[in-house]
C-alpha positions, -999 to +999 in steps of 0.1 A: -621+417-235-626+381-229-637+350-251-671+354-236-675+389-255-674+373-293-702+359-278-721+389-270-710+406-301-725+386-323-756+389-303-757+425-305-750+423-345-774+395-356-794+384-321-822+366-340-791+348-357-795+311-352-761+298-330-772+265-317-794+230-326-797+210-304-825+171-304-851+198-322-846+229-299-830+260-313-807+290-296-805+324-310-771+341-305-792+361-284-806+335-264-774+318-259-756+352-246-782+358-222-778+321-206-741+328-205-743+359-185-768+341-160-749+313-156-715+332-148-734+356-127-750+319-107-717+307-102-702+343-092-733+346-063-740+309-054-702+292-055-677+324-059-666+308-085-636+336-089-608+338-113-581+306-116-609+284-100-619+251-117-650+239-127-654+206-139-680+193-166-693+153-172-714+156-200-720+143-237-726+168-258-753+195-252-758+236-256-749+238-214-715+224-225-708+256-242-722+280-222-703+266-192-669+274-213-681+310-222-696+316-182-657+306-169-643+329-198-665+356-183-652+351-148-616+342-157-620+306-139-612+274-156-632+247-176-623+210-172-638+188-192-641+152-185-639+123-206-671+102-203-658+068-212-632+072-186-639+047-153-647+067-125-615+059-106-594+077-138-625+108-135-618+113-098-579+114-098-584+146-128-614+162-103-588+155-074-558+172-092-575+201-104-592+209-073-621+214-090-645+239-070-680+223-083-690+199-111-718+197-142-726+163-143-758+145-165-779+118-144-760+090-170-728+100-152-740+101-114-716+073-102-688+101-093-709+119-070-705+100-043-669+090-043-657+125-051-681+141-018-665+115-002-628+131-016-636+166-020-669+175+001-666+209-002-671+207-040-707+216-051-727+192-073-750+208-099-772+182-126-776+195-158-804+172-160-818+166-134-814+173-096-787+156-074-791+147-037-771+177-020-769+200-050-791+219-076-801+217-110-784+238-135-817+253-145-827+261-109-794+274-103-798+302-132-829+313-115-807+327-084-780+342-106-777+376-092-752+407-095-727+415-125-713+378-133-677+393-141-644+393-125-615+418-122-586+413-144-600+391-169-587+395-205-575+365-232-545+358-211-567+341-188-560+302-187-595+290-201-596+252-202-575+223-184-578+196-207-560+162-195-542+139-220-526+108-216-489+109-200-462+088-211-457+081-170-495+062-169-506+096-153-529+120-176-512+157-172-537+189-177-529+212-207-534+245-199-547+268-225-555+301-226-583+320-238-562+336-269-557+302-274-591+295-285-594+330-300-564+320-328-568+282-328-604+299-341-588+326-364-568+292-384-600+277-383-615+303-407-584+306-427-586+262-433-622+260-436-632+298-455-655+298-424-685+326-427-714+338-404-733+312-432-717+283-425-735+256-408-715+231-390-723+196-377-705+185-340-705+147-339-674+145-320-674+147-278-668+183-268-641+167-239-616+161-273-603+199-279-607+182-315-647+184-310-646+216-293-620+237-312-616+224-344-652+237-360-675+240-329-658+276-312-641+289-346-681+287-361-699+305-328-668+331-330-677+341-364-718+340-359-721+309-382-747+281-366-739+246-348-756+217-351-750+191-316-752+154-315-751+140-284-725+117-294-717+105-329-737+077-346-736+067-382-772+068-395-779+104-373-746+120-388-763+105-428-794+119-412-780+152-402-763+154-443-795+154-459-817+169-430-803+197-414-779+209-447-745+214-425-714+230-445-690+216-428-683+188-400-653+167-386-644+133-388-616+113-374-607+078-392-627+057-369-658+079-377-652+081-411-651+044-413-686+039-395-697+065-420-687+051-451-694+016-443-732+023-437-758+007-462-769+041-464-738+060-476-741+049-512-771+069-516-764+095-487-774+137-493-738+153-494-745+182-512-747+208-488-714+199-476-682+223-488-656+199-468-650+175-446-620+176-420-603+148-403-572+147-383-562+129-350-535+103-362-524+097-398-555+090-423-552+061-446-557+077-480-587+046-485-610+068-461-599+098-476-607+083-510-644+076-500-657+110-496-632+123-521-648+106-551-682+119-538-670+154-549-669+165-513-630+174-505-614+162-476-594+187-450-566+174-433-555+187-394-524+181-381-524+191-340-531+178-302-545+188-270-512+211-267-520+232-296-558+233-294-559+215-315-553+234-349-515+235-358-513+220-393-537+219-422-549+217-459-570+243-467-602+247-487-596+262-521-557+251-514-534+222-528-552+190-518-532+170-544-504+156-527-512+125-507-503+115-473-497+150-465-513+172-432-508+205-446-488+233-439-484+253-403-508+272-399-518+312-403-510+322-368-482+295-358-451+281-368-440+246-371-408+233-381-391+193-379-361+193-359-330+165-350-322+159-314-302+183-308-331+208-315-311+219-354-341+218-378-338+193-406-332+195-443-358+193-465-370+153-469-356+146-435-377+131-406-374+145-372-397+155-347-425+186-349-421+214-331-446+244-329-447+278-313-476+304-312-503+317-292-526+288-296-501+264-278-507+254-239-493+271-212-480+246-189-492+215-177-514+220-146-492+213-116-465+196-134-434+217-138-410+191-148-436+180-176-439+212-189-399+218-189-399+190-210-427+199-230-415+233-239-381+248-249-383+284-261-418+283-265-413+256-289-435+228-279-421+188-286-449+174-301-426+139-298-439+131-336-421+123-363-425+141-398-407+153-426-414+186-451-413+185-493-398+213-507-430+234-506-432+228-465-457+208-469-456+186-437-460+140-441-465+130-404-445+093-404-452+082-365-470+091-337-460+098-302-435+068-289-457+039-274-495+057-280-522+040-292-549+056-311-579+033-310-611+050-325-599+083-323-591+079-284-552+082-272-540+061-251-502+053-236-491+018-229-474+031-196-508+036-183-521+006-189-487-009-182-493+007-149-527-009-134-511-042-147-484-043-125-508-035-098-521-073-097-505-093-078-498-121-103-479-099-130-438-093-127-435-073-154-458-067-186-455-048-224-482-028-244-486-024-274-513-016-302-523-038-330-536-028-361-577-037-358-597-031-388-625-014-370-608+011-344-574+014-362-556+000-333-561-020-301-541-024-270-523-059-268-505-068-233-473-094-235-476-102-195-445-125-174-463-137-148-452-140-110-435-171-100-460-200-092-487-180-102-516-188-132-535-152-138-561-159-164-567-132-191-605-128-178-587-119-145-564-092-155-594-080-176-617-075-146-589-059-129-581-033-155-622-026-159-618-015-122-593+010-127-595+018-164-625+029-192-631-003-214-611+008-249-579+012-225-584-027-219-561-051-241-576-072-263-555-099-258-533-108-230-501-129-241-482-146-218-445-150-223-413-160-203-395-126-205-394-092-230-371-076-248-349-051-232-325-026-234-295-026-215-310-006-185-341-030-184-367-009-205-389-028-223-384-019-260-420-018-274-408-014-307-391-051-302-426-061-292-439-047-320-419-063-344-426-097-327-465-088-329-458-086-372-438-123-371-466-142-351 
């Protein structure tokens, strides 16, 4: 079996079961296996898109998105989603490093095409909405797909996605997870949510996060429930979607709680089909969980990252939700566990780092051994967070990764940004940090030295980070100083620069 055939099974239990909505169009589970076996039969015939191969999607969200994922689980190949905010220098290094063999792309998102013929001509170009110079439209494309659309010796073992997260050295490195991955990431996802073929749930969240695709959106279709798409989230058509459509259940990170809550029309908002709301991403002030707390609608916390697919951690419906400021326990089919540095876990109330070991964690890193050596010991992955457990093993997340940045639900590492700095010509060295911001939780700050007789102004270093880098990895501010704190082998100490951030 492959992921591909909890697709077909639910089609051949309930096919007039309704899986997907979608801007007023509707997918039976039926309707949606059937465009999942012609579209991995297409790519078999047209591309030989063959097992191991990559095939790379730039979308927001959209039914395609998903039957992509299930068409490369049927053929054993591999999905790579990008991130749409991204600058198109960031999209073509991950479409150069995963060799990608063709890409989905929507019309809003045509500026890669011709830089990445111009890097990788033989990859093939396909429009999901419309129809690209030198390449086909998906729909066209279906219309040719011919012969059996399977591969030999595919099974849940099968690397499924490549999903590429900020790396500490200003690269992003591509998690590898397999399909079983996303077949138990989805079994904890029923076990945290009570998930049922009735559920309804609402996707607000971009399907390139494995937060938006793996956290409700696969767990609900592997069970026969129905999805609701957005696009992409917006505050009024998520209040919209509450009273209109009647969803069960939907996820949230701070940023979009915020937006949420701080609408004119949340006082009055519909809630009442709704049996939970989960958030997760970086640690929730208990404010925003408040807000939809005293509504009567409990709030479901998820502790977990691109490594683990995202579900690791969690509160679960029906469970304790009582004790504030705490992620949960580990889940039904993993194990987490806070460790010291010398890898000895820690005594109860202690802080140390999370570890966590189980089928739903990544593989390796796509072409990055030493990354992945680093990454996992035993097949204990180092999430490089800090936590500590009560007595119960109830888990209270204290930091986050050293030097990331969450801004609006988006990670993102100083040493990247760090990186395209020290590209221009007029910065010797530079810091980054991230600033509390009201709105987005934090924002990325730069403390730059410059160059000897030269004057960079900050609107310079902007434009030259908008060249390289999507807008929310741009600092807010750029502060110019005479030298940074160090240790003694000349590492800049962000923490220092924190600290200095608080006293000004």
């Amino acid at each position: 079996m492959d992921l591909s055939d909890l697709i077909a099974r639910n089609a051949a239990f309930t096919p007039d079961k309704l899986a997907l909505r979608f801007e007023g169009e509707t997918s039976t589970y039926a309707q949606l296996n059937a465009r999942i076996e012609a579209a991995a039969k297409a790519l078999k015939s047209e591309y030989g898109i063959g097992r191991g191969d990559r095939v790379a999607i730039l979308s927001l969200n959209r039914p395609d998105y998903l039957v992509l994922l299930y068409a490369c689980a049927r053929l054993g190949a591999m999905m790579v989603p990008l991130n749409f905010r991204l600058a198109v220098a960031e999209q073509l290094f991950i479409l150069s490093d995963a060799a990608i063999k063709a890409l989905f792309v929507e019309q809003a998102f045509a500026d890669v095409i011709a830089p990445l013929r111009a890097q990788l001509p033989e990859a093939h170009i396909v429009g999901l909405d419309f129809t690209p110079e030198d390449g086909s439209s998906f729909d066209a494309l279906l219309t040719r797909a011919d012969g059996d659309g399977r591969n030999p010796h595919v099974d849940l073992e099968a690397p499924l996605l490549i999903v590429y997260t900020s790396g500490t050295t200003g690269r992003p490195k591509g998690a590898v997870l397999r399909q079983e991955a996303l077949l138990w990431n989805g079994v904890m996802s029923q076990h945290m949510h009570g998930l049922t073929s009735d559920d309804h749930v609402l996707t607000v969240l971009p399907f390139f996060h494995v937060g938006g695709l793996n956290i409700q959106t696969t767990p609900a279709l592997h069970h026969g429930a129905t999805v609701t798409i957005h696009p992409r989230f917006a505050p009024h058509t998520t209040l919209d979607a509450f009273a209109k459509d009647r969803p069960t259940l939907t996820v949230l990170v701070p940023a979009t709680i915020l937006a949420v809550t701080s609408h004119p029309a949340w006082a009055n908002a519909d809630l009442s089909s709704l049996k939970a709301i989960s958030t997760g991403s970086q640690i929730v002030p208990q404010d925003l969980i408040d807000r939809i707390s005293t509504r009567g609608v409990p709030v479901l916390q998820v502790y977990g990252s691109t490594e683990t697919c995202p579900v690791a951690v969690y509160t679960r419906l029906g469970g304790d939700l009582t004790r504030d400021g705490s992620t949960g326990l580990p889940g039904l089919w993993c194990e987490a566990k806070v460790i010291d540095a010398d890898g000895v876990e820690v005594p109860v109330g202690t802080p140390g780092e999370i570890v966590v070991r189980g089928p739903n964690v990544f593989f390796e890193y796509w072409g990055n051994e030493s990354a992945t050596r680093d990454a996992l010991h035993d097949g204990w992955f180092r999430t490089g967070d800090i936590a500590a457990r009560d007595a119960d093993g109830y888990f209270y997340v204290h930091d986050r990764k050293k030097n990331m940045i969450i801004s609006g639900g988006e990670n993102i590492y100083a040493a990247e940004i760090e990186r395209v700095l020290l590209e221009h010509p007029d910065v010797a060295d530079c810091g980054v940090i991230g600033r509390p911001d009201p709105k987005w939780d934090e924002v990325p700050v730069a403390y730059i030295i410059r160059r000897a007789g030269c004057t960079p102004r900050a609107e310079d270093l902007a434009a030259h980070m908008l060249a390289q880098l999507a807008r929310f990895k741009v600092p807010r501010d750029f502060i110019f100083v005479d030298d940074l704190p160090r240790t003694a082998l000349g590492k800049v100490q962000h923490f220092r620069l924190k600290q200095m951030a608080e006293k000004s």
